[in-house]
C-alpha positions in Angstrom: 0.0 0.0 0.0 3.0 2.3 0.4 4.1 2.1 -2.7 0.8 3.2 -4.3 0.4 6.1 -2.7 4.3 7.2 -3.2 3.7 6.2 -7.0 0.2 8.6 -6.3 2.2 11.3 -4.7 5.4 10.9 -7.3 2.5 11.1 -10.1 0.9 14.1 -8.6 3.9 16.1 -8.0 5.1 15.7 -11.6 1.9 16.7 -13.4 1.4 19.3 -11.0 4.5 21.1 -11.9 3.4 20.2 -15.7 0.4 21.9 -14.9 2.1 24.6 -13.8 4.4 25.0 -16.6 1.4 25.0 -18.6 -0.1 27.8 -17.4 2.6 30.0 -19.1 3.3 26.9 -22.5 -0.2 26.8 -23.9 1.1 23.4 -25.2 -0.3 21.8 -22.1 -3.3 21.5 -21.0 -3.0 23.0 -17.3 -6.8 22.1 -16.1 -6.6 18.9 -17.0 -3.0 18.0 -15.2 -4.4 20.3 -12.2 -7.4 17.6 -11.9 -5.0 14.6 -12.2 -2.0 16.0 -9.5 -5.6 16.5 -7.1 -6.8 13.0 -7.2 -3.3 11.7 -6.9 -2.8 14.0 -3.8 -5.7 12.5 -2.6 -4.7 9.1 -3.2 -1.6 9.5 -1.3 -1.7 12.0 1.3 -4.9 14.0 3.0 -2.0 16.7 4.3 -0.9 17.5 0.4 -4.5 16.7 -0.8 -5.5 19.7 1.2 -2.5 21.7 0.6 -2.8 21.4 -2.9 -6.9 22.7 -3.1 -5.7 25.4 -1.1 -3.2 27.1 -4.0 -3.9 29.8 -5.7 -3.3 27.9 -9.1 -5.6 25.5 -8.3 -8.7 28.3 -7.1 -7.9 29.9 -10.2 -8.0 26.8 -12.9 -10.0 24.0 -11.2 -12.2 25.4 -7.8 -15.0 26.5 -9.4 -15.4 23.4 -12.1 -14.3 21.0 -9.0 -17.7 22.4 -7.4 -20.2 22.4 -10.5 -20.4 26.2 -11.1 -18.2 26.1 -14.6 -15.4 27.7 -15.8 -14.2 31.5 -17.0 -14.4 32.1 -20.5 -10.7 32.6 -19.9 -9.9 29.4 -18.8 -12.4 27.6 -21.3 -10.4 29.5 -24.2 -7.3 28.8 -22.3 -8.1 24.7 -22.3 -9.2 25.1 -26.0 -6.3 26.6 -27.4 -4.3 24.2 -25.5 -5.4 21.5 -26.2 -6.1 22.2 -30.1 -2.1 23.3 -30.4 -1.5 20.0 -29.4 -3.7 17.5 -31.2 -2.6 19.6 -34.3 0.8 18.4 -33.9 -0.3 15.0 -33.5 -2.4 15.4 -36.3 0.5 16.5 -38.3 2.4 14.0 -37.3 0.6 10.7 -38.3 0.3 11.9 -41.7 0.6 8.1 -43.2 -2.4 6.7 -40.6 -5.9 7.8 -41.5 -7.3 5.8 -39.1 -5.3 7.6 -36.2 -6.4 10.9 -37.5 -10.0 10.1 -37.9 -10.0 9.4 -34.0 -7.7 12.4 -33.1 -10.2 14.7 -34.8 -13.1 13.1 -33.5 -11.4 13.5 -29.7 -10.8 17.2 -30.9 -14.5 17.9 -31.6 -15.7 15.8 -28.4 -13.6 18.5 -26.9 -14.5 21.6 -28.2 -18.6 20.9 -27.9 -17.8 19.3 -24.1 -16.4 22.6 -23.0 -18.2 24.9 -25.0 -21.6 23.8 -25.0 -21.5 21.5 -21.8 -19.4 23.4 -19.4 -21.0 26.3 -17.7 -19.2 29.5 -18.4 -19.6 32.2 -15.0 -17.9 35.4 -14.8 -14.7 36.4 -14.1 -14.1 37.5 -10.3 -12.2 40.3 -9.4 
């Protein structure tokens, strides 16, 4: 059991600091490695669980879509842009496998109708 939750803990530390990174590289997705690095605080430690919901990174990106009020139009864009960047590479990429695009596109519409359509958008707060 120790070793899962210092695999948890290891895991959350890393994308956490991804997530981070990503805040100021729009090539990664920050909400998305901020939701991951919170459950794996959880798994592994209630002390950095509740460490880690009480930054200000975390507030900012992932409080208010934690708690089922939405996301900023800022951060929605934010998530978008990110996350479009980098299936576009992809997409580039695997120029000889159709099948592989096909499935990266569809993931990339999924995406965009998910957060604009699906996820609340509230105001920005001062």
């Amino acid at each position: 059991m120790q070793i899962k939750k210092l695999l948890c803990l290891l895991t959350g530390i890393l994308v956490g600091m991804l997530g981070t990174i990503g805040i100021f590289l729009p090539i990664l997705p920050t909400v998305p490695l901020y939701l991951l690095a919170a459950f794996c605080f959880a798994r592994s430690s209630e002390r950095l669980h509740i460490w880690f919901t009480g930054t200000k990174l975390y507030r900012d990106n992932l409080e208010s879509y934690v708690q089922g009020q939405g996301m900023t139009r800022k951060g929605k864009v934010r998530i978008m842009v990110s996350v479009t960047v980098i299936m576009t590479v992809g997409f580039v990429m695997m120029d000889q496998l159709l099948a592989a695009r096909v499935v990266l596109a569809l993931v990339w519409v999924f995406h965009v109708l998910y957060f604009g359509f699906r996820v609340k958008t509230i105001p920005e707060t001062a």
